[in-house]
VOPAGU-2260 file (C-alpha; in pm, 1 decimal, decimal comma):
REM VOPAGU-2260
SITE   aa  ch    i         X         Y         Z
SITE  UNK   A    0       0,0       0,0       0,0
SITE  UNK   A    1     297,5     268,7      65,3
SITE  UNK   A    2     372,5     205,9    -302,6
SITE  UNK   A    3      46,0     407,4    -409,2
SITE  UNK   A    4      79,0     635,5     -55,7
SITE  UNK   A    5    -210,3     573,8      72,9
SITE  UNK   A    6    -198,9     711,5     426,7
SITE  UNK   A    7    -351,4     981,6     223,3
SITE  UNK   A    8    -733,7     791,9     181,5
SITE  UNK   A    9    -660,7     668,5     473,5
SITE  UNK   A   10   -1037,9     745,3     548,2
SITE  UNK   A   11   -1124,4     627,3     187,8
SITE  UNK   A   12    -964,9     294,0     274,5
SITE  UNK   A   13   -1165,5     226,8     585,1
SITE  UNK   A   14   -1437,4     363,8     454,5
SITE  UNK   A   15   -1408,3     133,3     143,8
SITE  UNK   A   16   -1288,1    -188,9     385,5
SITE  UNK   A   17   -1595,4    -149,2     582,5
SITE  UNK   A   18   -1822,8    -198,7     262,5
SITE  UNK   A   19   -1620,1    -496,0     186,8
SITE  UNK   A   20   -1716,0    -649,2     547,8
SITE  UNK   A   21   -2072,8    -532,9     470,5
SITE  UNK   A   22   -2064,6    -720,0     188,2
SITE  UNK   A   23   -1959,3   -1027,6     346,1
SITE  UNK   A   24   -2195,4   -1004,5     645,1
SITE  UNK   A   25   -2468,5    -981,5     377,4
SITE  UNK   A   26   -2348,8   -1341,3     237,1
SITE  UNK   A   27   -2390,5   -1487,6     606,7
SITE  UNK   A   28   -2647,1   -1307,6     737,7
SITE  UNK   A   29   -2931,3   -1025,6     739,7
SITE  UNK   A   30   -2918,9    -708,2     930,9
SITE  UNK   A   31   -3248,0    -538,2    1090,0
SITE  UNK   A   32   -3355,7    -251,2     970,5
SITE  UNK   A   33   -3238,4     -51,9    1212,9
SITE  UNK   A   34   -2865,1    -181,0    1131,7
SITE  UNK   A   35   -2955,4    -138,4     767,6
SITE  UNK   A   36   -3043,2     207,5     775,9
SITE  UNK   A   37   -2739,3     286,8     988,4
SITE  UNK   A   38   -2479,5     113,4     699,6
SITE  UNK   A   39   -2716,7     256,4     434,0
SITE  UNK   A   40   -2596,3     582,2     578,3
SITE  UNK   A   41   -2237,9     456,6     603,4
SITE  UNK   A   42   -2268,9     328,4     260,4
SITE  UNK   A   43   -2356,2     683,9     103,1
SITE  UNK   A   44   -2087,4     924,5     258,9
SITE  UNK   A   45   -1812,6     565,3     179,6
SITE  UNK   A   46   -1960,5     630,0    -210,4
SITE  UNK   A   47   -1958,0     994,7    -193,4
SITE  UNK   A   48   -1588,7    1006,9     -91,0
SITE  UNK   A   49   -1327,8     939,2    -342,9
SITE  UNK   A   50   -1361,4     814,9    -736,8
SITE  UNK   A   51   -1060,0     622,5    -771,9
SITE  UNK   A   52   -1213,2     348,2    -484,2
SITE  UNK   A   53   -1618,9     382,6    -535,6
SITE  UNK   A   54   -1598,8     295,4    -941,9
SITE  UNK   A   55   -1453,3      -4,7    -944,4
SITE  UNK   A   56   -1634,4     -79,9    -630,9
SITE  UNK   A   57   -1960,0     -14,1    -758,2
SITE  UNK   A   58   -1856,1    -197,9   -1093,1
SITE  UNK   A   59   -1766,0    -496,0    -891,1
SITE  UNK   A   60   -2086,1    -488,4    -713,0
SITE  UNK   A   61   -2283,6    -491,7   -1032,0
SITE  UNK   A   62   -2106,1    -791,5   -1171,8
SITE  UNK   A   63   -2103,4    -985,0    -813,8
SITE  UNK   A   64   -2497,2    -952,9    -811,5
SITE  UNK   A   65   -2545,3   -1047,1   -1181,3
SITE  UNK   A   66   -2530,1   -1444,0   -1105,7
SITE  UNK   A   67   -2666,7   -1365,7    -726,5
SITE  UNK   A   68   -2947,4   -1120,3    -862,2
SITE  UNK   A   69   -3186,1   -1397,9    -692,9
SITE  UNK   A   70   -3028,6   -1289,3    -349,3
SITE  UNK   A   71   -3128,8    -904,8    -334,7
SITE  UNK   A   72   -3342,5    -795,9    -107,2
SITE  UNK   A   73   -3519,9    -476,2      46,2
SITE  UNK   A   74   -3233,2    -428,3     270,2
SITE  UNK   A   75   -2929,2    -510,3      27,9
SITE  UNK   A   76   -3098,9    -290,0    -244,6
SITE  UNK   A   77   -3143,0     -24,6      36,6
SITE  UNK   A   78   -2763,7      -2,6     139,9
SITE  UNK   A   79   -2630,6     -82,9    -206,1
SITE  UNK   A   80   -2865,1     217,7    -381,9
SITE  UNK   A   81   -2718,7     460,3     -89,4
SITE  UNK   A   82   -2368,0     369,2    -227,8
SITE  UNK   A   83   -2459,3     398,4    -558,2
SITE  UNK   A   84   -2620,4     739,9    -470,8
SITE  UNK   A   85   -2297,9     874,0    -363,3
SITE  UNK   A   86   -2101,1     760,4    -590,5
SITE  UNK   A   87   -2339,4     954,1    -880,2
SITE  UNK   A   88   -2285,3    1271,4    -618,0
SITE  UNK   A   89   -1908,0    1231,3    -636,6
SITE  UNK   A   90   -1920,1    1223,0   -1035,9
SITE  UNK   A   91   -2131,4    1507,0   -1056,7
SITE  UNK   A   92   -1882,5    1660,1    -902,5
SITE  UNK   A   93   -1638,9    1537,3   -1057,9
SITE  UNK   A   94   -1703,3    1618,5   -1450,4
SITE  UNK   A   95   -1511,4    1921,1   -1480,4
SITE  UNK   A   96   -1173,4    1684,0   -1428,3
SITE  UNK   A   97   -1331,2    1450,6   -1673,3
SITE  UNK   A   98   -1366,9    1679,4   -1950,6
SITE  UNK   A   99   -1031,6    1632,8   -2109,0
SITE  UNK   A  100   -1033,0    1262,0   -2176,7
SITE  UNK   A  101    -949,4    1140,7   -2545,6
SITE  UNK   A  102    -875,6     851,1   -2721,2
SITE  UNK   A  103    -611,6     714,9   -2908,1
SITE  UNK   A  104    -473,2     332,3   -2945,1
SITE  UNK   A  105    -135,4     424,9   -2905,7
SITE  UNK   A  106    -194,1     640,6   -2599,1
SITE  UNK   A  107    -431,3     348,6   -2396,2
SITE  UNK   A  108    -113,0      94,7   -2489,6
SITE  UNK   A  109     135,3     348,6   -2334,3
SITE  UNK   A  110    -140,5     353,3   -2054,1
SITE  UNK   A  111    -148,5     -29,5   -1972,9
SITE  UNK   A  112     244,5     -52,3   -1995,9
SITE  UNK   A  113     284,9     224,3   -1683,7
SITE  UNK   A  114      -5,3      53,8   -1521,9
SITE  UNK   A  115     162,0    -289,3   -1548,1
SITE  UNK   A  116     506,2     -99,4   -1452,2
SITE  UNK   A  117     276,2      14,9   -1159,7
SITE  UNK   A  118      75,5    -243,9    -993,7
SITE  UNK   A  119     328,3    -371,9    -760,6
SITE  UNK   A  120      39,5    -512,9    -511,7
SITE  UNK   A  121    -113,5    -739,1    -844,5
SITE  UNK   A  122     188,7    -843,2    -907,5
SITE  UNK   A  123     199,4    -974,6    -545,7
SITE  UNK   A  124    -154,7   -1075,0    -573,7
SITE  UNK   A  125      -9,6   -1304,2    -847,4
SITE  UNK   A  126     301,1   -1418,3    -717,2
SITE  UNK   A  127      53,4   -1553,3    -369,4
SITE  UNK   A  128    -133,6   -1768,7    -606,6
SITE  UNK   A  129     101,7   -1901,7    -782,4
SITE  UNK   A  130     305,2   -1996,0    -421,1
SITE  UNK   A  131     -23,1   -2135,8    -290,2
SITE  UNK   A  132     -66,5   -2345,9    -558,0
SITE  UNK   A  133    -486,8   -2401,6    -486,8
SITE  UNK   A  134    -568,6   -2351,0    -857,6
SITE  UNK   A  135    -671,2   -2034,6   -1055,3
SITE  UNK   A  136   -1098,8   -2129,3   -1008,1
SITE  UNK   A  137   -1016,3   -2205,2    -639,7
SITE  UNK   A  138    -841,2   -1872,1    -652,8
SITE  UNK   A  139   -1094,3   -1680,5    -847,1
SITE  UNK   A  140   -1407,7   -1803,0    -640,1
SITE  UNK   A  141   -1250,4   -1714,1    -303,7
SITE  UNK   A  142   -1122,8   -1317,8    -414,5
SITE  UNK   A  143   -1409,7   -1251,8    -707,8
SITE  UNK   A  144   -1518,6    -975,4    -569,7
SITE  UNK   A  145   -1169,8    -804,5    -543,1
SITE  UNK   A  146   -1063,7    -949,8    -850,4
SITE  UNK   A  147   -1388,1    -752,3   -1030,2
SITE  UNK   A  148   -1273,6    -415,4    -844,9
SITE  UNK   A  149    -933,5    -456,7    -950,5
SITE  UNK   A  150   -1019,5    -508,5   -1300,5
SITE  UNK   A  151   -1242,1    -198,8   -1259,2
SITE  UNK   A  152    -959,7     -14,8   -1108,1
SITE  UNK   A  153    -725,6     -72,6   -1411,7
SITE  UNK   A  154   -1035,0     -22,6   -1664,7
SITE  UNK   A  155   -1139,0     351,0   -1505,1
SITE  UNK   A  156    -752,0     422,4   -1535,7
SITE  UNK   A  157    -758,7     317,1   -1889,2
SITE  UNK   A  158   -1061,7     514,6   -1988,4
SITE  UNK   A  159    -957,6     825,6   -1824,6
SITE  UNK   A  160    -614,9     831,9   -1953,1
SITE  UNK   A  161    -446,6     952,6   -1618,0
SITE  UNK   A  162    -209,4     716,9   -1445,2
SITE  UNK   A  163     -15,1     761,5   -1141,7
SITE  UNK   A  164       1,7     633,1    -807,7
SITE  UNK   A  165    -299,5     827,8    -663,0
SITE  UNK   A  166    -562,3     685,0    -943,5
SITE  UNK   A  167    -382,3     313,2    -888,9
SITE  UNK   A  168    -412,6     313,9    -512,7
SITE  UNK   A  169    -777,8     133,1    -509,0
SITE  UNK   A  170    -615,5    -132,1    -703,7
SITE  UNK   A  171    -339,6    -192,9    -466,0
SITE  UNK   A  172    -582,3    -152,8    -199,3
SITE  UNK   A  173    -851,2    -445,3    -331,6
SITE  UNK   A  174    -501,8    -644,7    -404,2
SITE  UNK   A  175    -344,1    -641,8     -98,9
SITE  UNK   A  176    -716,2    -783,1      43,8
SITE  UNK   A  177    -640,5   -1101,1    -173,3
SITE  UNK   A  178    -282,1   -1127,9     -56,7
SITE  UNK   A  179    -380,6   -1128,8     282,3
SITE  UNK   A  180    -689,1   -1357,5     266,6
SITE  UNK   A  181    -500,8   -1607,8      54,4
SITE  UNK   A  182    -136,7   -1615,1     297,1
SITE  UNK   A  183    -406,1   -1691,3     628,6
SITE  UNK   A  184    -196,5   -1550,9     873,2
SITE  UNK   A  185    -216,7   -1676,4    1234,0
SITE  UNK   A  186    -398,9   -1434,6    1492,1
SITE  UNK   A  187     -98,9   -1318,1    1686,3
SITE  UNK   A  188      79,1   -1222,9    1342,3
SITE  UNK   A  189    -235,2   -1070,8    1240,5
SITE  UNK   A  190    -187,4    -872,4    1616,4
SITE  UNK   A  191     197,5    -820,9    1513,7
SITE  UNK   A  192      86,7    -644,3    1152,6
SITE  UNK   A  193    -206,1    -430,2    1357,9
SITE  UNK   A  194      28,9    -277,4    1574,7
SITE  UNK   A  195     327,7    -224,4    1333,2
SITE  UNK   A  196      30,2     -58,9    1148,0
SITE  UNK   A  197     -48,2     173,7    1392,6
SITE  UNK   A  198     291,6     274,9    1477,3
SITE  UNK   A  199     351,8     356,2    1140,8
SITE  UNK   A  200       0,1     575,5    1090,5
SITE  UNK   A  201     133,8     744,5    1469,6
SITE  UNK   A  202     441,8     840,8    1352,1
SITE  UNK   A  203     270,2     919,2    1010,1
SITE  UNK   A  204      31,2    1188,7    1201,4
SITE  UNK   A  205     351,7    1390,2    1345,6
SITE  UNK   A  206     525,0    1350,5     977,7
SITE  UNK   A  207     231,7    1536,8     861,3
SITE  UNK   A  208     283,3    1848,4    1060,6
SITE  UNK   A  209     652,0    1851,7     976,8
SITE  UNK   A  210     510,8    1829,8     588,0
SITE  UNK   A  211     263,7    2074,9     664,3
SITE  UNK   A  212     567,1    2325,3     798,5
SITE  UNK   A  213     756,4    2255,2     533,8
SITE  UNK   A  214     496,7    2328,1     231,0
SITE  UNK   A  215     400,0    2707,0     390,7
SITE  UNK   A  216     758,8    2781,1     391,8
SITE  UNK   A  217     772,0    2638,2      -6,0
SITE  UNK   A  218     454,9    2881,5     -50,2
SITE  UNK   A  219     605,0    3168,4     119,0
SITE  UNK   A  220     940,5    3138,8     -93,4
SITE  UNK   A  221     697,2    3129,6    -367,6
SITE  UNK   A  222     488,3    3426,5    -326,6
SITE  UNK   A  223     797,0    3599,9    -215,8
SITE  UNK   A  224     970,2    3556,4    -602,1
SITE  UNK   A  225     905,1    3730,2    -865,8
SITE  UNK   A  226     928,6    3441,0   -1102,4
SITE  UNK   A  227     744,5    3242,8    -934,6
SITE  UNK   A  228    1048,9    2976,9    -809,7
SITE  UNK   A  229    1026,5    2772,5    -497,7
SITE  UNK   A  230    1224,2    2434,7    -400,3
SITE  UNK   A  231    1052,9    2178,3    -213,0
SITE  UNK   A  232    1253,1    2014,9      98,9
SITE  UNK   A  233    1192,7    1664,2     159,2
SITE  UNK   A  234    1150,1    1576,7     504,1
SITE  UNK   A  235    1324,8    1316,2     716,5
SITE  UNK   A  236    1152,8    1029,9     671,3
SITE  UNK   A  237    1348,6     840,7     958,8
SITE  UNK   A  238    1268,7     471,9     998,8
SITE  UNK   A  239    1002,0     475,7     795,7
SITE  UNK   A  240    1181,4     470,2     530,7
SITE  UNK   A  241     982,5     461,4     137,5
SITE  UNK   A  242     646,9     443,5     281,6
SITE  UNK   A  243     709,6     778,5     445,8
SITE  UNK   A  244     896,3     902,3     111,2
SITE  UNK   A  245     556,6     767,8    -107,7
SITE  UNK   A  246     319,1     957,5     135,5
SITE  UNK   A  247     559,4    1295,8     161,4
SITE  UNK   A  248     607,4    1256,4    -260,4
SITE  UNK   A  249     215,9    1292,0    -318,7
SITE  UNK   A  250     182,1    1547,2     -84,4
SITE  UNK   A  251     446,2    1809,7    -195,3
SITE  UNK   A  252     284,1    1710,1    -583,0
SITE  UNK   A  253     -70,6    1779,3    -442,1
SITE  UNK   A  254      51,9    2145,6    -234,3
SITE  UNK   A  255     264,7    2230,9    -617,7
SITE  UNK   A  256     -69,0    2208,1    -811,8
SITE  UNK   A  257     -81,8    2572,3    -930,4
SITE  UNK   A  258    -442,0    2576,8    -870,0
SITE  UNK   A  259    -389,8    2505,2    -539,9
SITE  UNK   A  260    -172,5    2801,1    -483,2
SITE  UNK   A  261    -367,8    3019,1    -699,2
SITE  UNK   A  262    -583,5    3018,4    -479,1
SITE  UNK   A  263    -447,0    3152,8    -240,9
SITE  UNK   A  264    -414,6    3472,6    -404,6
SITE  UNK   A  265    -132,5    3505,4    -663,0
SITE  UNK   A  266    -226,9    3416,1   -1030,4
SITE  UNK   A  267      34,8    3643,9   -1201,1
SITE  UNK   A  268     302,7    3362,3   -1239,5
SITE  UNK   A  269     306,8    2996,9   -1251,1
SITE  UNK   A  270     449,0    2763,1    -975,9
SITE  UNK   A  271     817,8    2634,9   -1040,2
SITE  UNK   A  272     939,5    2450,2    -741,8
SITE  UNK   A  273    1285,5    2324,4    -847,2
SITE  UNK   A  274    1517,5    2087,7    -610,0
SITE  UNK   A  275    1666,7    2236,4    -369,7
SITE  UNK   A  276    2070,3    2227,7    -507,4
SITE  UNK   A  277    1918,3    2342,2    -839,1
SITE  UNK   A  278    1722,2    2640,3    -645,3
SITE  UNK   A  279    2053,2    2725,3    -428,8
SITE  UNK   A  280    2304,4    2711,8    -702,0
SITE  UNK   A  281    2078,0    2871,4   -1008,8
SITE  UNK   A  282    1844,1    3086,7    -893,3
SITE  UNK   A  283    1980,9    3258,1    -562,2
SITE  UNK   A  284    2321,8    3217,4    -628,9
SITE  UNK   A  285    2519,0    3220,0   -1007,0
SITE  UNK   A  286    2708,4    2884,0    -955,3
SITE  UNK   A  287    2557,4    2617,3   -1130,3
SITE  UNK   A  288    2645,1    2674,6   -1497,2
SITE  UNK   A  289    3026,2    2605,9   -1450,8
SITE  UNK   A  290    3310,6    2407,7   -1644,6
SITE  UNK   A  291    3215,1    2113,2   -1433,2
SITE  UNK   A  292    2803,5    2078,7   -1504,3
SITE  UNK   A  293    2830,9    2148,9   -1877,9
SITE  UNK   A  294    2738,6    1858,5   -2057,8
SITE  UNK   A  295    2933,1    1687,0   -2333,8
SITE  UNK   A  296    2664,6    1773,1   -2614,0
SITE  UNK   A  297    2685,2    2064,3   -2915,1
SITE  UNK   A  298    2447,5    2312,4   -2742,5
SITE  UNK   A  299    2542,5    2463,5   -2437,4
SITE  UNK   A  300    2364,4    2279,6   -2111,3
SITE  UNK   A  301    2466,8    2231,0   -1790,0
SITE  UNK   A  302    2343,5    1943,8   -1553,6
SITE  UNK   A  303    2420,6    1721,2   -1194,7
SITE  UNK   A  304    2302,6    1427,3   -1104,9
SITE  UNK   A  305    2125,6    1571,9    -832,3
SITE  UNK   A  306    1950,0    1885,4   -1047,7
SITE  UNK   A  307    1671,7    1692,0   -1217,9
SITE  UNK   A  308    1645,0    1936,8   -1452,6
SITE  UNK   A  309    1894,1    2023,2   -1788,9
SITE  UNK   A  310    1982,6    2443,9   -1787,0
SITE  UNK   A  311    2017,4    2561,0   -2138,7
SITE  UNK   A  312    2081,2    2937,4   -2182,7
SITE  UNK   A  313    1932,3    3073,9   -2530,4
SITE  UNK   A  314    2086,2    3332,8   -2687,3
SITE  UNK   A  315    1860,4    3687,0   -2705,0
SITE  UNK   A  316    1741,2    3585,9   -3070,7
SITE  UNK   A  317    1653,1    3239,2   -2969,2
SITE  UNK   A  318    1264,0    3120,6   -3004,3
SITE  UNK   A  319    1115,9    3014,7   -2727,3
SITE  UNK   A  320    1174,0    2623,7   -2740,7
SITE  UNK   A  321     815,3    2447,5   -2717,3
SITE  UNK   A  322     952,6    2083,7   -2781,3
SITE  UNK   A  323    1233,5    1907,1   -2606,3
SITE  UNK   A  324    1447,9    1529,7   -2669,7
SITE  UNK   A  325    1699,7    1426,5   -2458,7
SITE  UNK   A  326    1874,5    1132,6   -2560,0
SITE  UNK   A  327    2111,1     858,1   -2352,1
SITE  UNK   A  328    2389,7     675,7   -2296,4
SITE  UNK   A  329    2297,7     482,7   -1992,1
SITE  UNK   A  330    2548,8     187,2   -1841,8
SITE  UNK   A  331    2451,5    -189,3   -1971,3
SITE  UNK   A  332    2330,1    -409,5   -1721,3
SITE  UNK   A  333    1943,1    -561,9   -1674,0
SITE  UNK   A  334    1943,8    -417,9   -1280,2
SITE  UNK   A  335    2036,9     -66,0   -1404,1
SITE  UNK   A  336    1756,2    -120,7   -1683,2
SITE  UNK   A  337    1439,7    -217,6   -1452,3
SITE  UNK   A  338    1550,8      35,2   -1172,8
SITE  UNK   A  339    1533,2     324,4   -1434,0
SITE  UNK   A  340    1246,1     167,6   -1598,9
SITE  UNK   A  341    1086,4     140,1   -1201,2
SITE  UNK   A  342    1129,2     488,7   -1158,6
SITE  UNK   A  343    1001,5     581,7   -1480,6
SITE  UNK   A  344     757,9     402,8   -1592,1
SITE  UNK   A  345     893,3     394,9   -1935,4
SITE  UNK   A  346    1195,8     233,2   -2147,1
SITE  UNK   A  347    1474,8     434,2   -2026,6
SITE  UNK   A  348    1680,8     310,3   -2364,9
SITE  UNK   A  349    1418,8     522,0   -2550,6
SITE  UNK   A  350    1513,5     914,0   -2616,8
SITE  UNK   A  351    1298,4    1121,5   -2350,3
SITE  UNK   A  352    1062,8    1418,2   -2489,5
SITE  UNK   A  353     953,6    1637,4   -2272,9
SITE  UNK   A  354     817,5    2039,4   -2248,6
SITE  UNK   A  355    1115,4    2306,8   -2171,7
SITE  UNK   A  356     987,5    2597,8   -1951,0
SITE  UNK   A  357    1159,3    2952,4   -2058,7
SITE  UNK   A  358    1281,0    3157,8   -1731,3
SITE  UNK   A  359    1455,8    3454,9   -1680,8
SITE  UNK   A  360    1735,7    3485,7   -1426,6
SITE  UNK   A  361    1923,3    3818,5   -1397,7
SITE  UNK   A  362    1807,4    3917,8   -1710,5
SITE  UNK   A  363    1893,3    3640,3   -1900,7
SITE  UNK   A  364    1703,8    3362,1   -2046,0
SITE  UNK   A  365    1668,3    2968,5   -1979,9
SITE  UNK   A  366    1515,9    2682,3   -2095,5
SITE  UNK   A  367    1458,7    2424,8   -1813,3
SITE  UNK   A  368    1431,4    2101,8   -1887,5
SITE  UNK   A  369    1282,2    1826,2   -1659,7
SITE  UNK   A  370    1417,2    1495,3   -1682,0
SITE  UNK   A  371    1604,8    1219,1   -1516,8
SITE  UNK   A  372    1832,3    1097,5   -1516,9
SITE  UNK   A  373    2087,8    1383,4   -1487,5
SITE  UNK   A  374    2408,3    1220,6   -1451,7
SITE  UNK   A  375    2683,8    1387,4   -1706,1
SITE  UNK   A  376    2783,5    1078,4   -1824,0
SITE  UNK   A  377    2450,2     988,6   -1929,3
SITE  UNK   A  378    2314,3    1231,7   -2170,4
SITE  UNK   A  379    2499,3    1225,5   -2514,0
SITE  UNK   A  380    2203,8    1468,9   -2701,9
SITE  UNK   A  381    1996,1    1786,4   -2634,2
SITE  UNK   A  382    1795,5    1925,7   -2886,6
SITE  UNK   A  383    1540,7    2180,9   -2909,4
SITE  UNK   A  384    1259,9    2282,9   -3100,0
C-alpha cells in the first residue's frame, strides 16, 4: 500500500474496507432494519468520498450480483442504492476533471504498460497464487469480488487516460485484500501487523505536521519571487523509510498544483518549485552553470546528477523552445535497466521528450528542462525545437 501512498485515503480505505465487510456479512447473514439504515448511511458518505475506490467498487458490485441477482433484497438494495447514490454525487462533481479525456490506441497501450510498470500489489496478488498453488478457479471463487474491483480499477484508469500512483491506489488496496486472505496468517501475526500498522500511521500523524511546515515555507518562498520559483525540501523520513517518502512525494505534488496556490491569491506567475541544489546554485546564487556541469553535447547545457532538470541558456534571438528530446547513454546491465524503468515508468533506452519551460534569471534567459536521469555521463544529445 505505501507504493500508491495511501496514508492519504486513509479514510477512503476504511471507509471502502468497511463496505467490503458489509458485503460479506450480507453473504452470512441479514441485518435489521435498524442496522440497515445505519450502513445505508455509512454506505452513502463511503460512495460519496473518493472516485478512484467507489468505481470499481460499484462496478464490482454490479457484476457480483449479476449471477446472485436472486439474493437481493429490500435491505441489500437499500444499502447498495445509498452507495450507488454517492457515488453519482461524487461524479457530478467530478465532470469538470473529466472533460479532457481522449482517445487514441497508441496512448491506452502506453497507458497499460505504466499501469503494469505500476501495480506492484497485483503483481503480489499473483506471485501468492502461484506460491499457494490451490488452482486459478479455487483462486478466483474465493477473491471474485476483489478481482472484479481490480479489473475496474485498471479499466477507469484506462478510460480516463491519467495514471499515477494516486488513481492506482484502489487497485493496490482491493489487491493487498487477496494477498492477505489467501497467505491466512495466524492471529498473533495478524496482532503483530495491527500494531506495526499503527505505529507507522502514529508516527505518520507527526510527519504530517513537519510536511505541513515545510509546504508554507515552499509557498512563502513562492509568493515571495518574482518568477514564481520555490524548491521543495523533503523531510526526514526516519525509519520509515519509502512508505514515508511515497506519502511525503504525493503530498508536496498535491501542495505544487498551481491551482492550489492560486488560490491563495497570486495568479500572475506559474508555480516552479525546483530541487533544492538546483534552487541554491541557479536561482539565488550564479554557480551552477560552470566548467564542471556542462554537458558533453553541441548546445550549451549544464546538468548534476542531483538537479533533475537540464539548464540551457538561449541566446537573445533564440525562439522560445516548445519541444524538447533528450537522448542517452545509460550503463549496460538488466538491474540498471528495470531500476530506471521502475522509476520511470517507461523504457529508459528510448530518447525522452519532454516540455522546456523559458525563465529569466538576472536578465537572461533559460530553458529548463525536466528529466532524469541527470548524470553527465549519461546524456549524449539535447535538442530543441
Amino acid at each position: 500500500m505505501w507504493c500508491a501512498g495511501s496514508v492519504n485515503y486513509l479514510w477512503t480505505t476504511v471507509a471502502t474496507l468497511a463496505m467490503c465487510i458489509v458485503l460479506e456479512r450480507f453473504e452470512k447473514e441479514s441485518f435489521t432494519w435498524p442496522q440497515t439504515l445505519a450502513v445505508g448511511a455509512v454506505a452513502l458518505f463511503a460512495g460519496w468520498m473518493q472516485d478512484a475506490s467507489a468505481l470499481p467498487f460499484l462496478f464490482a458490485l454490479g457484476l457480483w450480483h449479476v449471477r446472485r441477482i436472486g439474493e437481493l433484497d429490500a435491505k441489500r438494495i437499500t444499502v447498495w442504492s445509498l452507495y450507488a447514490i454517492g457515488v453519482g454525487l461524487l461524479v457530478y462533481g467530478s465532470l469538470g476533471r473529466a472533460s479532457h479525456i481522449g482517445f487514441s490506441v497508441e496512448g491506452k497501450i502506453k497507458d497499460l504498460v505504466k499501469i503494469a510498470l505500476s501495480v506492484k500489489a497485483v503483481w503480489l496478488m499473483f506471485a501468492v497464487m502461484l506460491w499457494k498453488r490451490r488452482g486459478i478457479k479455487g483462486f478466483v471463487r474465493r477473491n471474485e469480488f476483489e478481482l472484479f474491483a481490480v479489473a475496474g480499477s485498471i479499466l477507469m484508469i484506462v478510460a480516463i487516460g491519467y495514471v499515477g500512483d494516486h488513481s492506482l491506489w484502489a487497485a493496490h488496496l482491493f489487491a493487498t485484500v487477496v494477498v492477505v486472505r489467501e497467505v491466512e496468517l495466524p492471529g498473533w501475526a495478524g496482532g503483530a501487523v495491527f500494531c506495526a500498522m499503527t505505529a507507522v500511521m502514529v508516527r505518520a500523524v507527526f510527519l504530517q505536521a513537519e510536511i505541513q511546515k515545510e509546504f508554507s515555507a515552499m509557498t512563502a518562498r513562492y509568493m515571495a519571487s518574482p518568477e514564481g520559483f520555490t524548491f521543495h525540501r523533503r523531510v526526514n523520513a526516519g525509519w520509515l523509510g519509502r512508505y514515508v517518502y511515497q506519502v511525503l512525494y504525493h503530498w508536496q505534488d498535491y501542495c505544487q498544483h498551481t491551482a492550489f496556490i492560486t488560490c491563495m491569491g497570486r495568479a500572475d506567475v506559474p508555480l516552479r518549485s525546483l530541487p533544492e541544489g538546483l534552487y541554491r546554485d541557479f536561482i539565488e546564487s550564479d554557480t551552477f552553470c560552470t566548467a564542471e556541469t556542462r554537458l558533453p553535447v553541441e548546445r550549451e547545457a549544464y546538468a548534476r546528477a542531483d538537479s533533475n532538470a537540464i539548464v540551457v541558456p538561449l541566446a537573445e534571438g533564440d525562439a522560445t523552445p516548445k519541444e524538447c528530446k533528450v537522448e542517452y547513454n545509460l550503463p549496460k546491465g538488466l538491474a540498471n535497466h528495470l531500476r530506471l524503468m521502475w522509476l520511470n515508468n517507461r523504457n529508459p533506452r528510448a530518447p525522452f521528450e519532454t516540455q522546456p519551460e523559458t525563465v529569466t534569471v538576472r536578465g537572461r534567459r533559460y530553458a529548463l528542462v525536466p528529466c532524469y536521469p541527470t548524470r553527465i555521463d549519461y546524456i549524449t544529445s539535447i535538442t530543441l525545437h
